[in-house]
N, C-alpha and C positions, 0 to 999 in steps of 0.2 A: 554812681553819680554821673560818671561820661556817657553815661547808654540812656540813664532817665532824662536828664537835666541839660548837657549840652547837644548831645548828636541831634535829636529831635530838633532844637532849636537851628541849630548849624543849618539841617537840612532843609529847614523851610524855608529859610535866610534864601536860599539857593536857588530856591523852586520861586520863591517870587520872583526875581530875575530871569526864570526861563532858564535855569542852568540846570544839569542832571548831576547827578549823585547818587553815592553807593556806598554800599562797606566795603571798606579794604580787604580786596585780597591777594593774593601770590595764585598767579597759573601759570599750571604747565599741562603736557598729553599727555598720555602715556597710550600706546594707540591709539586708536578712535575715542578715548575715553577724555573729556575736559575735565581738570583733576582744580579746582582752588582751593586754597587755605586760608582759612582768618589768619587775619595778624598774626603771623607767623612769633614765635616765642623768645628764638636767639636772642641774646644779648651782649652783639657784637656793634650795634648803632644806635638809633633811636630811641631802642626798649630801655636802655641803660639806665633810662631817666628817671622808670618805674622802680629801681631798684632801692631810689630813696624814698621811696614810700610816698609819692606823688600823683600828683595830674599832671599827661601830656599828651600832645594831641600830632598828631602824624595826617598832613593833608597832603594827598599827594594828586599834583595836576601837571608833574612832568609829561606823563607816557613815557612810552619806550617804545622806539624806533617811527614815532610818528613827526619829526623835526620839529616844524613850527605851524604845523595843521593847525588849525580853531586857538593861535595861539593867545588871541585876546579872550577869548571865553576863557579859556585854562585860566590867564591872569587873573581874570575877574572872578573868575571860582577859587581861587589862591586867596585872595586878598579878600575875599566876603565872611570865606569861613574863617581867617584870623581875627579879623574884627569884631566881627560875632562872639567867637570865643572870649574876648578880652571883653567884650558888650553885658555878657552872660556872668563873667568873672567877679565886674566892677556889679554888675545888680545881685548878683548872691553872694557878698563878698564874706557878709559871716556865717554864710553858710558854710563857703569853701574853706574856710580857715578851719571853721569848728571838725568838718570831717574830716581832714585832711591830718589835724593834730590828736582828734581821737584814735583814726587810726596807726596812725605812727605808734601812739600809745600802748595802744593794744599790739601790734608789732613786735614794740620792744618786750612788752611785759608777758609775752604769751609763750606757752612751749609745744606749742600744733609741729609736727612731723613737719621737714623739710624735704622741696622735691627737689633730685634730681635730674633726673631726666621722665621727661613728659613726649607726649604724642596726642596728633587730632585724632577726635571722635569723629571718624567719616560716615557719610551718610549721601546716600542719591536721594537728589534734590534738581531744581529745574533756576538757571538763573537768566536776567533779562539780559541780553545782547541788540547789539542795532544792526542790522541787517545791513551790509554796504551797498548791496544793489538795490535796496529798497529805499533805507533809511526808516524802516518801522521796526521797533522795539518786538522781538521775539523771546518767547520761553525757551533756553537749549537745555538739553539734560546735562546734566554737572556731577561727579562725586566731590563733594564738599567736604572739608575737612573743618571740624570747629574746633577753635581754641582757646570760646570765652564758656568756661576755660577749659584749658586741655585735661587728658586721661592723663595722670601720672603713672608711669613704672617704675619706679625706683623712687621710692623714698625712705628717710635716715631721722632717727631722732635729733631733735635740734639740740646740738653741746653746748656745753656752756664756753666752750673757748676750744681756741685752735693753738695750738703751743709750735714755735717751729724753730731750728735753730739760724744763727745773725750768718749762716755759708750762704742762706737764702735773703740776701739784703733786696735784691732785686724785686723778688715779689713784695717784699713789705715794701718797697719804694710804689710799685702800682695800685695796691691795695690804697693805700694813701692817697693817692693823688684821684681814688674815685670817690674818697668822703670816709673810705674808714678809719677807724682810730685804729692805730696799731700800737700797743704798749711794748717797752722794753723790759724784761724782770728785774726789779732791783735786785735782787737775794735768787741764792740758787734754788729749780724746784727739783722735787723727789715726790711722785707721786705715781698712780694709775694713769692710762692712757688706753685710746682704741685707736689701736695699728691698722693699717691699710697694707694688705699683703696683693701684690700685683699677680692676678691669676693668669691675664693674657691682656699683651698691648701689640696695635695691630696699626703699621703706619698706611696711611691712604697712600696710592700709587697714583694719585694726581695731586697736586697742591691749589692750596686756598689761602689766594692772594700773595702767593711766593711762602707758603708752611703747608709744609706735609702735615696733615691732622692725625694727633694719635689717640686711636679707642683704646680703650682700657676695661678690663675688668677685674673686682677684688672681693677679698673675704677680708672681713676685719676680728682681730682680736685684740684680747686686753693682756696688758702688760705693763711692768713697773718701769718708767725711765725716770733719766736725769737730765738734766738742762743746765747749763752753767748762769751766772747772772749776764743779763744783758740779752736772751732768748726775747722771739718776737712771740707775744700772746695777743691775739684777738676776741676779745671776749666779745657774744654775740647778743648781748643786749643791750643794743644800739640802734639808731637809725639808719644808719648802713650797711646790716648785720647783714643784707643780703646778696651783697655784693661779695662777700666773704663765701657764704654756701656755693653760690656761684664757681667762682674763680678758686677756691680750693676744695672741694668735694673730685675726687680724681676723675671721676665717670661724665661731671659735668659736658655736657659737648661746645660747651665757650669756659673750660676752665684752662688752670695755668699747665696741667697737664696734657690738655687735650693740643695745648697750640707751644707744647716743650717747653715753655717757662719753667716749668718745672720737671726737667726729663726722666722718664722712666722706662723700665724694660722688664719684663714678663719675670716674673719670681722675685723683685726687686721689696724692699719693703720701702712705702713711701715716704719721704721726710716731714712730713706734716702730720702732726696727731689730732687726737678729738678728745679732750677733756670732760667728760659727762658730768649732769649734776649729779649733786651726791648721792641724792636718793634710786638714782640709776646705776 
C-alpha cells in the first residue's frame, strides 16, 4: 500500500512545487565503488514502528553534513510530504483501516517461518546524482542493495511462545514497554522446549553508541524443562509478536543478545526457550 498508494502521490505532491525526490537510501564507498541500500532493515529507530504491523513513513530532508544549504526547500519538502501523507490518509481512510486490520489479522493467525537475520539483494544499477559544478542531473554507477524486501539467511519456525525465567525481569520490562504482552505463569510448567546452545559469540572491538555488539551463533535442541509459577511466557500470537522474534531470537543483530541485555558466552546455554506448536 506505501509503494502503490502513497509514495507515488507524495512524490508528485513534490514535483509540482519544483522540489526533487527519491527513495531512501543509506551510502557509503567502498573504493571507487558508490555502494546504497534501501531502507536499511535495523530496528534500532524508526523501523520499530513496523513492528506493530503498521504504516510509517520516514521523510528525511535533514542531509548530513550540508548545515542550512537550500534550507527552505528541505522545509518545504518536509512539510509537503507530511501533509500529503495525512491528505492521502483522511481520503482512503477505510481503505487504510481495512488493510492495516486484515493484515494484523493474518499476522497474528499465520504460522509463515520467522526471519532472523536478512541481507540486501545487490545488484549494479546507475542512480541520478546532481552534478555540483554543473547542477545537471547525472546517471552514476551504483551497487544497489535492495531491501523491499531483503534475502533472508536465517530463518526459524515461528513458536508458539517463548518461556523465560522472572532472574530476566529486565527484558520482560522492555518487551512491554514496546506493546508486547508479557504473561506471568500462574501454575508451574513441565513440558518440551527448544534450547539455544551458544556455538560462538564474538564481541566487536568497537562499540555502538557506548555497547560492544555481540554476534552469536547456535544450534538448537529439544529438551524437558521446568519453570516455577510466576515465569515470563510470550505467546506469539499477538500484534506485537514481532517485536518478540526480534529482541529474543539470539542471532537477531538488534536483539537483547546481541546488545548484552541478555549476556552470553560461547558454549553457554541460553535462557530463553521456544515452546513449539504441538503438532511440531
Amino acid at each position: 500500500m506505501a509503494e502503490s498508494l502513497f509514495v507515488p502521490e507524495v512524490a508528485s505532491a513534490l514535483r509540482k512545487k519544483n522540489l526533487t525526490t527519491n527513495g531512501y537510501v543509506v551510502a557509503s564507498q567502498e573504493n571507487d565503488t558508490i555502494k546504497l541500500q534501501d531502507f536499511v532493515t535495523d530496528t534500532r529507530g524508526e523501523v520499530t514502528v513496523f513492528l506493530g504491523q503498521g504504516l510509517a513513513f520516514l521523510s528525511e530532508t535533514r542531509g548530513i553534513g550540508i548545515g542550512d544549504r537550500n534550507f527552505q526547500r528541505r522545509t518545504t519538502a518536509g512539510l509537503t510530504a507530511a501533509e500529503t501523507v495525512l491528505q492521502i490518509t483522511a481520503d482512503n481512510a477505510a481503505l487504510v483501516y481495512e488493510t492495516v486490520e486484515e493484515a494484523r489479522k493474518d499476522f497474528i493467525e499465520n504460522d509463515h517461518e520467522i526471519i532472523v537475520r536478512d541481507q540486501p539483494r545487490w545488484m549494479e544499477t546507475t542512480w541520478p546524482y546532481l552534478d555540483a559544478e554543473t547542477g545537471n542531473i547525472t546517471e552514476v554507477p551504483v551497487l544497489f542493495g535492495n531491501n523491499t524486501p531483503p534475502a533472508s539467511n536465517l530463518t526459524r519456525a515461528r513458536p508458539e511462545a517463548y518461556i523465560f525465567s522472572r532472574a530476566w525481569a529486565n527484558a520482560a520490562l522492555r518487551l512491554r514497554a514496546a506493546g508486547v504482552v508479557v504473561d506471568e505463569l500462574a501454575v508451574d510448567f513441565e513440558g518440551e522446549v527448544e534450547a539455544y546452545n551458544i556455538t560462538s559469540a564474538t564481541l566487536a572491538e568497537t562499540k555502538y553508541e557506548g555497547i560492544a555488539l555481540t554476534t552469536v551463533n547456535t544450534e538448537l535442541s529439544k529438551k524437558t524443562m521446568k519453570f516455577p509459577a510466576g515465569a515470563y511466557w510470550v505467546g506469539t500470537k499477538q500484534q506485537h509478536a514481532a517485536q518478540a522474534f526480534v529482541r529474543l531470537e539470539p542471532e537477531n543483530p538488534d536483539g537483547f543478545v546481541t546488545f548484552n541485555i541478555l549476556p552470553v558466552n560461547a558454549g553457554d546455554e541460553y535462557q530463553v526457550y521456544r515452546i513449539l506448536p504441538k503438532s511440531q
